[in-house]
N, CA, C and O atoms as CSV, one atom per row, in Angstrom:
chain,resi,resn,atom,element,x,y,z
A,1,UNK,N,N,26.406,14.725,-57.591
A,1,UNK,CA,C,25.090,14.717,-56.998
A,1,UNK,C,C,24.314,15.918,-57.516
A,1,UNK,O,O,24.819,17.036,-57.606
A,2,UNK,N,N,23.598,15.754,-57.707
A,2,UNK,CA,C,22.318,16.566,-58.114
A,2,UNK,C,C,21.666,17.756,-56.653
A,2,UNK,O,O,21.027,17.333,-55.690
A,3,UNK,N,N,21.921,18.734,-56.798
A,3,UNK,CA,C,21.188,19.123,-55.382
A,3,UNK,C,C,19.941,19.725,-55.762
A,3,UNK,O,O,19.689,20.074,-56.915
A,4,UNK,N,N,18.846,19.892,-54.387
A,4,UNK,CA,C,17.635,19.882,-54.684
A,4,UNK,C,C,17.842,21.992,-55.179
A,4,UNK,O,O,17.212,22.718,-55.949
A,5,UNK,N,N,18.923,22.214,-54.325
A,5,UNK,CA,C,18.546,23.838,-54.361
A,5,UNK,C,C,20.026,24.153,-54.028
A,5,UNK,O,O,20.737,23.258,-53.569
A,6,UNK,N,N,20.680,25.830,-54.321
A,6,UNK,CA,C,21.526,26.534,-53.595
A,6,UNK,C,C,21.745,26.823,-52.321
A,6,UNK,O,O,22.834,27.096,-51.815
A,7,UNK,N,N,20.948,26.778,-51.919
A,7,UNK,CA,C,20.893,26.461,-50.383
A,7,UNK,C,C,20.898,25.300,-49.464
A,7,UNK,O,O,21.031,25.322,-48.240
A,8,UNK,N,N,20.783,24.589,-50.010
A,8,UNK,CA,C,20.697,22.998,-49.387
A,8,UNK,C,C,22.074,22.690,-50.016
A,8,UNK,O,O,22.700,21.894,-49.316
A,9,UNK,N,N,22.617,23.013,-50.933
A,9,UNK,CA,C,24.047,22.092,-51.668
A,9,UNK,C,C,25.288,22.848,-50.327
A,9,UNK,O,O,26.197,22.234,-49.768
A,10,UNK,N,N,24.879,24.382,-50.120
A,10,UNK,CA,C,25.604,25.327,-49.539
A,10,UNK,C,C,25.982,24.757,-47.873
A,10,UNK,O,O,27.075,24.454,-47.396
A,11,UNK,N,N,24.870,24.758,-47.367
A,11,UNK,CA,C,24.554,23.830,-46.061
A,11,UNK,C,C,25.058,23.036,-45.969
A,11,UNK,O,O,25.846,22.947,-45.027
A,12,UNK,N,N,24.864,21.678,-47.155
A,12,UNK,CA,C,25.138,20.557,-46.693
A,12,UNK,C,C,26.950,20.536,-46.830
A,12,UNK,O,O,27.606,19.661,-46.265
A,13,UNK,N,N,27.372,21.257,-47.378
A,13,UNK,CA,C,28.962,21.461,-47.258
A,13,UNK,C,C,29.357,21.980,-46.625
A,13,UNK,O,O,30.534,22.187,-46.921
A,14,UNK,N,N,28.987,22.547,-45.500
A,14,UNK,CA,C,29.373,23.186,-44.443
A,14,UNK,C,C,28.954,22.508,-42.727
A,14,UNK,O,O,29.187,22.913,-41.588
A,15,UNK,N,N,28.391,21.562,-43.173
A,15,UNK,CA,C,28.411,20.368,-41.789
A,15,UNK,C,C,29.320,20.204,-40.904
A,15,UNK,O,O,30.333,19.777,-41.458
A,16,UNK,N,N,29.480,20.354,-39.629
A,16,UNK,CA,C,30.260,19.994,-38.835
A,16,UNK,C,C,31.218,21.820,-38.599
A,16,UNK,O,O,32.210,21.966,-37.885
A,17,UNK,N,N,30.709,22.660,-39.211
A,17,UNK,CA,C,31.553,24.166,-38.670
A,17,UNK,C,C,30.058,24.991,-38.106
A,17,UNK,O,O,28.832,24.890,-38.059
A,18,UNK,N,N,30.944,25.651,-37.829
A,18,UNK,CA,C,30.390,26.762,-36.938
A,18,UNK,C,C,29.137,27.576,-37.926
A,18,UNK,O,O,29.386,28.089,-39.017
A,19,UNK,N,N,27.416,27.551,-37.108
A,19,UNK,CA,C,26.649,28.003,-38.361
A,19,UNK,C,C,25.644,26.627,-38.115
A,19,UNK,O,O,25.522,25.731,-37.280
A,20,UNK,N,N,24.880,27.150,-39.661
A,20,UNK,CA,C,23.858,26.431,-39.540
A,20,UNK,C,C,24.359,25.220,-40.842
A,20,UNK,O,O,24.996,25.587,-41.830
A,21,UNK,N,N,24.034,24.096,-40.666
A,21,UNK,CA,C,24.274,23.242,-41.923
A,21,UNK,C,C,23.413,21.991,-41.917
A,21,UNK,O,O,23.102,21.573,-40.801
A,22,UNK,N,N,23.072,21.469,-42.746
A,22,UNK,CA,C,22.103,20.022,-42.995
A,22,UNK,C,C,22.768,18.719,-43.445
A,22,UNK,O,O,23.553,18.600,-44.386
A,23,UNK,N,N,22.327,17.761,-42.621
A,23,UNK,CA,C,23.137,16.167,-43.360
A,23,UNK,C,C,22.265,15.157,-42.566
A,23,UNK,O,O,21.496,15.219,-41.607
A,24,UNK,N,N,22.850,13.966,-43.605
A,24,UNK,CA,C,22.148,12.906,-43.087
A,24,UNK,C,C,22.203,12.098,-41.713
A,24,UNK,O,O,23.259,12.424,-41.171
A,25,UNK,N,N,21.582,11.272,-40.996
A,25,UNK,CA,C,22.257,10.248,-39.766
A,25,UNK,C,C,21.338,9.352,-40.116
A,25,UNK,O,O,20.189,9.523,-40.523
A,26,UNK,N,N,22.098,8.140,-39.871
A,26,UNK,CA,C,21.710,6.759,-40.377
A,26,UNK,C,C,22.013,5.901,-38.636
A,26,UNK,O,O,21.749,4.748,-38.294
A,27,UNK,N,N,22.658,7.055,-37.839
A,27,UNK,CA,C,23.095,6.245,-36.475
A,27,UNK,C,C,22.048,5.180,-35.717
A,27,UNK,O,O,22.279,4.110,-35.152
A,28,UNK,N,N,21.132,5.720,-35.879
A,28,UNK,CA,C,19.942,5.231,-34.670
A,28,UNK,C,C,18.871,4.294,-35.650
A,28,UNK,O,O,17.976,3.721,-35.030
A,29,UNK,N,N,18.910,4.132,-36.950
A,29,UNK,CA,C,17.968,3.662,-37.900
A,29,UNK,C,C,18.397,3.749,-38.903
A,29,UNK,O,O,19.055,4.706,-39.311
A,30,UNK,N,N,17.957,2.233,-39.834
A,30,UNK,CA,C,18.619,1.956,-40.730
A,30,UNK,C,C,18.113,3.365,-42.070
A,30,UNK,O,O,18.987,3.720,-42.861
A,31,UNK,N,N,16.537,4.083,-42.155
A,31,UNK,CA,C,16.221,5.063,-42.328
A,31,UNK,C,C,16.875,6.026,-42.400
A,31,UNK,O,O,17.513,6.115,-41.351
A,32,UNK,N,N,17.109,6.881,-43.099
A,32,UNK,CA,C,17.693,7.959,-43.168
A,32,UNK,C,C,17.080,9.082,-42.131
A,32,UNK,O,O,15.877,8.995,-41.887
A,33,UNK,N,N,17.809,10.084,-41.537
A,33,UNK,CA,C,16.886,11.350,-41.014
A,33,UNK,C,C,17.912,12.651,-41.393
A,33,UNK,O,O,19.087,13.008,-41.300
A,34,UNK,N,N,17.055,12.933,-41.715
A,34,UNK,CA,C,17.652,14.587,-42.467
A,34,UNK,C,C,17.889,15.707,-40.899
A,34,UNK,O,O,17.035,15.837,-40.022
A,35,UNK,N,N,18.783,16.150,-40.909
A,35,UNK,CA,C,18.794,17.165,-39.241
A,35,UNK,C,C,19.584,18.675,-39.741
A,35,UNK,O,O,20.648,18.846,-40.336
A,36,UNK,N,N,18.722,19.504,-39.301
A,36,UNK,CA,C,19.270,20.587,-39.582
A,36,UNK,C,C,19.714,21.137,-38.668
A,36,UNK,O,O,18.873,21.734,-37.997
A,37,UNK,N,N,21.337,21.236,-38.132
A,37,UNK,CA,C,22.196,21.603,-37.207
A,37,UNK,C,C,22.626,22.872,-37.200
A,37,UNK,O,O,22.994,23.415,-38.242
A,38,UNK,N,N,22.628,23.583,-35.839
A,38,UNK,CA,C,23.456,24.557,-35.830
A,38,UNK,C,C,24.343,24.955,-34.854
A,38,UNK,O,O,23.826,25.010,-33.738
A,39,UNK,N,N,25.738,25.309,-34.918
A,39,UNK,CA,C,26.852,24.882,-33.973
A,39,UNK,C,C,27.222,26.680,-33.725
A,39,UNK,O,O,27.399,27.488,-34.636
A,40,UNK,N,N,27.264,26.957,-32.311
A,40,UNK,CA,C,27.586,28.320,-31.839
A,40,UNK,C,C,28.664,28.460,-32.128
A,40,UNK,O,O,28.931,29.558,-32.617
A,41,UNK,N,N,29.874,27.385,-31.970
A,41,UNK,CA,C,31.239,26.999,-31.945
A,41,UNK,C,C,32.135,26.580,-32.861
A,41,UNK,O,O,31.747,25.536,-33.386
A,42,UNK,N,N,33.382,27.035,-33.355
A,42,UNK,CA,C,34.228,25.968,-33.708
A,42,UNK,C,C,34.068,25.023,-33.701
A,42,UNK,O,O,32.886,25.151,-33.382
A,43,UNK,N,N,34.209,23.798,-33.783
A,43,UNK,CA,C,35.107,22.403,-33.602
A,43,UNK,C,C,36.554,22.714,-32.649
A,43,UNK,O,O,37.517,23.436,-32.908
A,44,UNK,N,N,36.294,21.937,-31.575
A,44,UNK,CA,C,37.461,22.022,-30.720
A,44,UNK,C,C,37.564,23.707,-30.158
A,44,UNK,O,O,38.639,24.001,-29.635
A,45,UNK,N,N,36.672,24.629,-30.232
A,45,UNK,CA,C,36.940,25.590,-29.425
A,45,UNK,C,C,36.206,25.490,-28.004
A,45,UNK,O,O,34.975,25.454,-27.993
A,46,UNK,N,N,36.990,25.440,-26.702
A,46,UNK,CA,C,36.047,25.606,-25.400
A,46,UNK,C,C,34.755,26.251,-25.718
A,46,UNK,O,O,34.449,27.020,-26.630
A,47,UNK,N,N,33.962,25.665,-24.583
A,47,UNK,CA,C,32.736,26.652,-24.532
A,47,UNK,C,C,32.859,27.764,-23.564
A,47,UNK,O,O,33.434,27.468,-22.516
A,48,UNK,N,N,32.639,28.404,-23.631
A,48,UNK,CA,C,32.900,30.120,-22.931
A,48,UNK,C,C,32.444,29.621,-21.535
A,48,UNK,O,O,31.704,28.641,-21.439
A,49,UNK,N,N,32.978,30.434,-20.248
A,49,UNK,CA,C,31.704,30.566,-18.972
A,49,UNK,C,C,30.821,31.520,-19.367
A,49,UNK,O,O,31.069,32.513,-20.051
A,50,UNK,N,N,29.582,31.114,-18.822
A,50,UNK,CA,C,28.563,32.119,-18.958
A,50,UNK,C,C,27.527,31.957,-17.779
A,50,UNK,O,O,27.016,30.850,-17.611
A,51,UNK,N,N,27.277,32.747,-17.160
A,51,UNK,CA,C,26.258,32.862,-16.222
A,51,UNK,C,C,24.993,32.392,-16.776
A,51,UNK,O,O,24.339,31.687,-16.007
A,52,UNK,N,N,24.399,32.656,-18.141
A,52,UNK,CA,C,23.533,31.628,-18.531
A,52,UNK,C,C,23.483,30.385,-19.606
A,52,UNK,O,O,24.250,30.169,-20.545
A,53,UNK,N,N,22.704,29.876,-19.310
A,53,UNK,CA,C,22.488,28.479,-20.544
A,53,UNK,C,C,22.898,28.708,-21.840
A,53,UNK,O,O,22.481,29.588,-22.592
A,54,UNK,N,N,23.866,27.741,-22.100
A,54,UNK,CA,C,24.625,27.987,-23.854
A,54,UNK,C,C,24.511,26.769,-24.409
A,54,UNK,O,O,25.278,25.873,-24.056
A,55,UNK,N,N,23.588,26.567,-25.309
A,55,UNK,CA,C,23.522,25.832,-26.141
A,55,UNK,C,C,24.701,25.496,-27.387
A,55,UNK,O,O,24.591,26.249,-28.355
A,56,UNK,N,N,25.666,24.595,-27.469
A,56,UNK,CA,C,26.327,24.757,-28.321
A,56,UNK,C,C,26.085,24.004,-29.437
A,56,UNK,O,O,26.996,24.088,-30.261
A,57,UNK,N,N,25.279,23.380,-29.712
A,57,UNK,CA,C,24.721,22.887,-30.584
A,57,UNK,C,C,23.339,22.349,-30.250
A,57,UNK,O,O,22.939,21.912,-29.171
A,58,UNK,N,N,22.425,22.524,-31.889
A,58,UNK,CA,C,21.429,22.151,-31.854
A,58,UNK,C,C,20.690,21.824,-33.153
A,58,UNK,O,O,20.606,22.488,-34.186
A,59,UNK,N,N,19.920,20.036,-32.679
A,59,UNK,CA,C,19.872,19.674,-33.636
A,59,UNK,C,C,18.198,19.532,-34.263
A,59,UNK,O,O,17.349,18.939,-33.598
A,60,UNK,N,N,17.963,19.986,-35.246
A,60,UNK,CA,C,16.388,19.492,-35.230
A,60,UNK,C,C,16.050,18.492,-36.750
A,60,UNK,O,O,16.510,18.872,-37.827
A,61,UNK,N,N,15.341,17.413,-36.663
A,61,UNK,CA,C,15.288,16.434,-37.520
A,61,UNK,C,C,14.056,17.573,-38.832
A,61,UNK,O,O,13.440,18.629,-38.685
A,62,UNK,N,N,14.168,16.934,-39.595
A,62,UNK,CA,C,13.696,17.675,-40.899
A,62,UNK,C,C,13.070,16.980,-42.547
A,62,UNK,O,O,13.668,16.272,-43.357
A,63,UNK,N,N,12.165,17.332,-42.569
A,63,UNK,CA,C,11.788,16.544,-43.662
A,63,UNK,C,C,11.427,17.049,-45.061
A,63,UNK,O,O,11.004,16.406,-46.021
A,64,UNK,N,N,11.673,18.253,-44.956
A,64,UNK,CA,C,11.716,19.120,-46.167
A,64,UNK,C,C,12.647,19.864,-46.377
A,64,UNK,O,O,13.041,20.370,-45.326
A,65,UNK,N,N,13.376,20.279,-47.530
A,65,UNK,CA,C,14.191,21.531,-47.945
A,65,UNK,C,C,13.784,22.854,-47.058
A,65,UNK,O,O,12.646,23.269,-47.280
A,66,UNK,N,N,14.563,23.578,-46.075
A,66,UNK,CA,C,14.312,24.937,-45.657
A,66,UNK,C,C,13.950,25.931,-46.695
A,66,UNK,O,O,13.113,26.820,-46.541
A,67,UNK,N,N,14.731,25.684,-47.897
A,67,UNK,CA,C,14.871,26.395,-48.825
A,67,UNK,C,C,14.216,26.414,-49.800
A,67,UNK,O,O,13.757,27.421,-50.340
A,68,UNK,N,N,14.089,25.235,-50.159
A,68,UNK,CA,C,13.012,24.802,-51.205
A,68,UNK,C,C,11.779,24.098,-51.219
A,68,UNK,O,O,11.124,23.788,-52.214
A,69,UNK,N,N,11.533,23.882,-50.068
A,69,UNK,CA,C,10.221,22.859,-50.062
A,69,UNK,C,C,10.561,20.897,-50.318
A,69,UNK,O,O,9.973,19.964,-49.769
A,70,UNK,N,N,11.579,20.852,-51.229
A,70,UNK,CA,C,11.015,19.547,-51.985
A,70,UNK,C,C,11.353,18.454,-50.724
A,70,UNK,O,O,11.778,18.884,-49.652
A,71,UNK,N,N,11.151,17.152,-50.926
A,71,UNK,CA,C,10.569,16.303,-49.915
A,71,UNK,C,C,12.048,15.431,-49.735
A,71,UNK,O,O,12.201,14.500,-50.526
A,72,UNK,N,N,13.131,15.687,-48.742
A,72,UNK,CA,C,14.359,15.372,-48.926
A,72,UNK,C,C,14.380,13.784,-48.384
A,72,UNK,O,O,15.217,13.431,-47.553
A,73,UNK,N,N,13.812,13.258,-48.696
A,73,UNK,CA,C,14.176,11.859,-49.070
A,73,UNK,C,C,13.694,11.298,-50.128
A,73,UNK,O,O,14.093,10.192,-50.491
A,74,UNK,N,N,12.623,12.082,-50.878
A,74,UNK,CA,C,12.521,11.299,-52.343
A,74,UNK,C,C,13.647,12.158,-53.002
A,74,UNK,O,O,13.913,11.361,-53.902
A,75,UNK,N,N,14.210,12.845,-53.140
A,75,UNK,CA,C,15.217,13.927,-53.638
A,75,UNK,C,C,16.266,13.069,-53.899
A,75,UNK,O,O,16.653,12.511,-54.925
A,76,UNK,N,N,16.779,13.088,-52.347
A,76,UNK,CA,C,18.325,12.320,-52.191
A,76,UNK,C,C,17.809,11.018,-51.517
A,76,UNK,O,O,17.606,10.937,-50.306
A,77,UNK,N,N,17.641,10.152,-52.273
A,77,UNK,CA,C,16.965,8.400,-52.194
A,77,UNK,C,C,18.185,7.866,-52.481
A,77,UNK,O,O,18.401,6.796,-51.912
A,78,UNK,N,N,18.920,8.217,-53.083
A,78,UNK,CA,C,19.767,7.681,-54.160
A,78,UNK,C,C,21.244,8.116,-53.763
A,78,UNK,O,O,22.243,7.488,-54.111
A,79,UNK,N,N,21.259,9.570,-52.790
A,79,UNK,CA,C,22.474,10.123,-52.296
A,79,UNK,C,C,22.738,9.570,-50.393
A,79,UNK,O,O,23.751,9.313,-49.742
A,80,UNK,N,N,21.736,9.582,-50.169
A,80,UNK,CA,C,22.146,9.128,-48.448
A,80,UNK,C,C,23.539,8.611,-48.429
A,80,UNK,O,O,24.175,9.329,-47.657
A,81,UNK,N,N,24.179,7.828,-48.855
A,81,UNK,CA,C,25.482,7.336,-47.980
A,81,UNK,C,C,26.696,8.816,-48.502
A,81,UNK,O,O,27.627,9.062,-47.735
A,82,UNK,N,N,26.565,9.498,-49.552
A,82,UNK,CA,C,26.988,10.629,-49.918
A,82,UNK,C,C,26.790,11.803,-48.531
A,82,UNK,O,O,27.620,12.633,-48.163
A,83,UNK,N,N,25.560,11.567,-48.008
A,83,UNK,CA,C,25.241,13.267,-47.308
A,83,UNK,C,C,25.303,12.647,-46.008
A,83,UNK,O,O,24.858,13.374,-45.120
A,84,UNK,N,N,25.738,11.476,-45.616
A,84,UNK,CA,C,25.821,10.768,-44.184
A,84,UNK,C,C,26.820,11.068,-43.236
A,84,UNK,O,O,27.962,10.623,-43.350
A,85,UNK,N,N,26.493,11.732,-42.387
A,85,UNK,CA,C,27.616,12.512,-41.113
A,85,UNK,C,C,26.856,11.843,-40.097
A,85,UNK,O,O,25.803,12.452,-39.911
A,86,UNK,N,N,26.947,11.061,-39.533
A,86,UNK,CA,C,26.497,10.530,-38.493
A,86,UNK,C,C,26.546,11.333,-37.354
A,86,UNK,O,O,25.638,11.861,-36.713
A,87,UNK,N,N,27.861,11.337,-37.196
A,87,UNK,CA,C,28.468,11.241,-36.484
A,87,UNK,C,C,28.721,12.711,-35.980
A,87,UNK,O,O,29.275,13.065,-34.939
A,88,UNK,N,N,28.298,13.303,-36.756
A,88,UNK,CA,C,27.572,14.972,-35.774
A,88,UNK,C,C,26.329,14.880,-35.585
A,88,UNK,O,O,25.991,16.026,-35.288
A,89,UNK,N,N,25.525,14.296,-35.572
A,89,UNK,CA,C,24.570,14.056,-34.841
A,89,UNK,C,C,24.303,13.728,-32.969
A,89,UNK,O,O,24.459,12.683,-32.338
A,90,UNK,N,N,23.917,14.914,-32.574
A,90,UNK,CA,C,23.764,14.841,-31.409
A,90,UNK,C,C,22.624,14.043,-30.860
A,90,UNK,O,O,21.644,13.726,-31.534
A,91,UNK,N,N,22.829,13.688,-29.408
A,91,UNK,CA,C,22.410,12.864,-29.295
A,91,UNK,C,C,21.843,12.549,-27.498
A,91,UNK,O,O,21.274,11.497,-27.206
């Protein structure tokens, strides 16, 4: 695959850990949506008690490179079933 930037190739391989990372979801629409996630947590680590609100993940939909600008679905038109994590997509 061709990536649009170093930062977007970096991200998108790091989906589903702890941090910030980008991928596709195809869950809700046959459309692609680009979401740029970021997880406080492990995978499989409890969430702490805390006297206040802990977000352990959070997801926001996205239509451009953070990094680069370019327009991530004419980019990766051709990669979607490649960058497709559904299935961390919160929901």
């Amino acid at each position: 695959m061709k990536w649009c930037c170093m930062g977007f190739e970096a991200h998108a391989i790091s989906a589903g850990s702890r941090g910030a990372a980008v991928f596709v979801s195809t869950r809700d629409d046959p459309e692609p949506v680009f979401i740029l996630q970021y997880r406080a947590l492990d995978p499989g680590i409890p969430v702490p008690r805390t006297d206040s609100p802990l977000s352990s993940v959070t997801d926001v939909q996205i239509q451009f490179c953070p990094w680069c600008g370019v327009n991530l679905k004419t980019w990766y038109r051709n990669a979607v079933r490649e960058l497709d994590k559904s299935e961390l997509q919160v929901l």
